[in-house]
C-alpha positions as CSV (number, residue, x, y, z in Angstrom):
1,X,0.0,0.0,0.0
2,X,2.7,2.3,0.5
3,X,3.3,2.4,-3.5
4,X,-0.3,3.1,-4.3
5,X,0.4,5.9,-1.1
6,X,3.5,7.2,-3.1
7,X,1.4,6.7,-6.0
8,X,-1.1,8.8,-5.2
9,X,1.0,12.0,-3.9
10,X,2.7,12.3,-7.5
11,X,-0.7,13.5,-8.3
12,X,-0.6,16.6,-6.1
13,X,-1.0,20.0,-8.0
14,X,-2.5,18.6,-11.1
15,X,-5.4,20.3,-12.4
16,X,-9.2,19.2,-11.6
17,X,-11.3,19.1,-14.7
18,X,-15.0,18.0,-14.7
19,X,-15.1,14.1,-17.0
20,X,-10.7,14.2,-16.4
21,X,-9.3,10.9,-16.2
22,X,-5.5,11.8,-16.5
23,X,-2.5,13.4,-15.0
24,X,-2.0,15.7,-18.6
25,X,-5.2,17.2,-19.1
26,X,-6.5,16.7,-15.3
27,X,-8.4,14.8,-13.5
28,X,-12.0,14.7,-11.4
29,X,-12.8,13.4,-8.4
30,X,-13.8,9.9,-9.6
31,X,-10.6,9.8,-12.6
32,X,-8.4,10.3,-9.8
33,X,-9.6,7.8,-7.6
34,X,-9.9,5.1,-10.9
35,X,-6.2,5.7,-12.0
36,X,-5.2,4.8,-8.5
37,X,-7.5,1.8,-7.9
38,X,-6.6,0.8,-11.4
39,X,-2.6,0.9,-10.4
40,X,-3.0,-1.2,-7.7
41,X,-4.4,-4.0,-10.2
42,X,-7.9,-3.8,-8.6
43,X,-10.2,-5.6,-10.5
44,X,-13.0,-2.8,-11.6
45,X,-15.6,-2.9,-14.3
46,X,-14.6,-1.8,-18.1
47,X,-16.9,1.4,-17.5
48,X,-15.7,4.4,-16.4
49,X,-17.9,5.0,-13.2
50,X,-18.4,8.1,-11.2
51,X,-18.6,9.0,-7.4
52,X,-22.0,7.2,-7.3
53,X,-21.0,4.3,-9.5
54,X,-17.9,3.4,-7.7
55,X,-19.7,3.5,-4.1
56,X,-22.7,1.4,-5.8
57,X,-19.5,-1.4,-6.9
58,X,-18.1,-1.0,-3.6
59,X,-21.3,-1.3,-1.4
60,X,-22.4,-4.1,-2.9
61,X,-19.4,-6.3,-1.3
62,X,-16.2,-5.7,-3.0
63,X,-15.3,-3.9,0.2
64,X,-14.9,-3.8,3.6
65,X,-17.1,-1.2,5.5
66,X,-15.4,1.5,7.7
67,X,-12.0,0.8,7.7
68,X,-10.0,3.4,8.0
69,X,-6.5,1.4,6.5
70,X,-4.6,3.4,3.4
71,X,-6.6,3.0,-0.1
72,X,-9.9,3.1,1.5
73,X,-12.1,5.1,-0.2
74,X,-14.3,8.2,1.4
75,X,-17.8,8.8,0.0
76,X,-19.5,12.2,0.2
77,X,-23.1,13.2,-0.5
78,X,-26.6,13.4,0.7
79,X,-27.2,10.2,1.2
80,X,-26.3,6.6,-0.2
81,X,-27.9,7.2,-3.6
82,X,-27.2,10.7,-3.8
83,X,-22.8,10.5,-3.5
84,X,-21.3,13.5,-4.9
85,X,-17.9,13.1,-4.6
86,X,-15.0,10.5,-3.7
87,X,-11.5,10.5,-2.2
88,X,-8.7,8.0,-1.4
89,X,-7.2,7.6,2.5
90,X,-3.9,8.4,2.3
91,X,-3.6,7.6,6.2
92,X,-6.6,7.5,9.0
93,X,-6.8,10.7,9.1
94,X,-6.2,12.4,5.6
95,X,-7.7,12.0,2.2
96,X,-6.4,12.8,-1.5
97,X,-9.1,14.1,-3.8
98,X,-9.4,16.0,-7.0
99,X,-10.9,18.8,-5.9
100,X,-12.6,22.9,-5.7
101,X,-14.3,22.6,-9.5
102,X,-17.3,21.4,-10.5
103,X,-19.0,20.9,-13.9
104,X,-18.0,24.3,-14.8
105,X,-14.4,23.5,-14.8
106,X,-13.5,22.6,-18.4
107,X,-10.0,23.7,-18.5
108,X,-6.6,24.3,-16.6
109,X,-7.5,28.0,-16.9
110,X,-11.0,27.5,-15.0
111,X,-9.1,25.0,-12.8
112,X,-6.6,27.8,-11.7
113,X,-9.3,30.8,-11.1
114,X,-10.8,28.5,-8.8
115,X,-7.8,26.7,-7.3
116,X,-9.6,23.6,-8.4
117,X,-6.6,20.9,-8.1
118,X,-5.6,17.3,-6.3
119,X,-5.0,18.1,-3.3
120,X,-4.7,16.9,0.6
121,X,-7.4,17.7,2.7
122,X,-8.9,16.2,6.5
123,X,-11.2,13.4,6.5
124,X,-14.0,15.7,7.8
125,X,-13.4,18.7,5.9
126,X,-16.7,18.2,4.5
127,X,-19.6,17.9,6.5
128,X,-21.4,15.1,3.9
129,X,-19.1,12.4,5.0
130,X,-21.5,9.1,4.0
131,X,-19.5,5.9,3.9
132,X,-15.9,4.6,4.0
133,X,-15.4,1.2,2.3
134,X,-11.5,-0.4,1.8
135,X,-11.7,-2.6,-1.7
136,X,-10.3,-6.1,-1.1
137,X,-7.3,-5.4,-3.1
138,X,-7.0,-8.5,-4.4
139,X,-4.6,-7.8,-7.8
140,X,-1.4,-9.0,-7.3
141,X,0.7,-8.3,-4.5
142,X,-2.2,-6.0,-2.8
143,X,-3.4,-6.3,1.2
């Protein structure tokens, strides 16, 4: 876990954008989080999925509920079928997260004026904290 940790970091500073799935033209909340799972060989669906689709995979037993070990991931939202956003433990305290935009953000300039970028931030920083769930992990080499 401490790769996927290291991993992780070398995405701090890169852009958000809204639909991003990589590290050159940035990355959303749910891109970031899919690029790490898929580095760790986690076995995910062909689809990309979003905040809500990864918590629906996750939920539904590929995970272990409220574990607070590195790689699990944090779910925000209104409710269980409402999750808005996602972010990676980095330890039990701290999440990484692609973060600050929103559908607006379309480009590294609208990324910038809003200081929309991955970044470190407190578990609770947000007060819509809904679930935590660790994935099993169970590529190669992976606890």
């Amino acid at each position: 876990m401490i790769i996927l940790q290291a991993y992780a970091l070398s995405f701090l500073g890169v852009p958000y954008k809204w639909g991003g799935n990589n590290a050159v033209e940035g990355v959303d909340c749910s891109g970031l989080v899919m690029e790490l799972l898929k580095s760790s060989a986690e076995k995910l669906p062909e689809n990309d999925m979003n905040a809500q689709g990864l918590f629906n995979h996750y939920q539904a037993g590929n995970g272990e509920w409220n574990s607070h070990k590195i790689g699990a991931l944090v779910f925000y939202g209104e409710s269980v079928s409402k999750i808005t956003h996602v972010a990676m433990l980095l330890d039990q305290y701290r999440v990484i997260e692609a973060g600050g935009g929103g559908h607006l953000v379309m480009t590294e300039a609208d990324a910038a004026a809003k200081g929309a970028v991955v970044r470190i931030r407190p578990i609770g920083y947000r007060k819509d904290l809904v679930a935590i769930i660790r994935p099993y992990f169970r590529g190669v080499g992976q606890t």
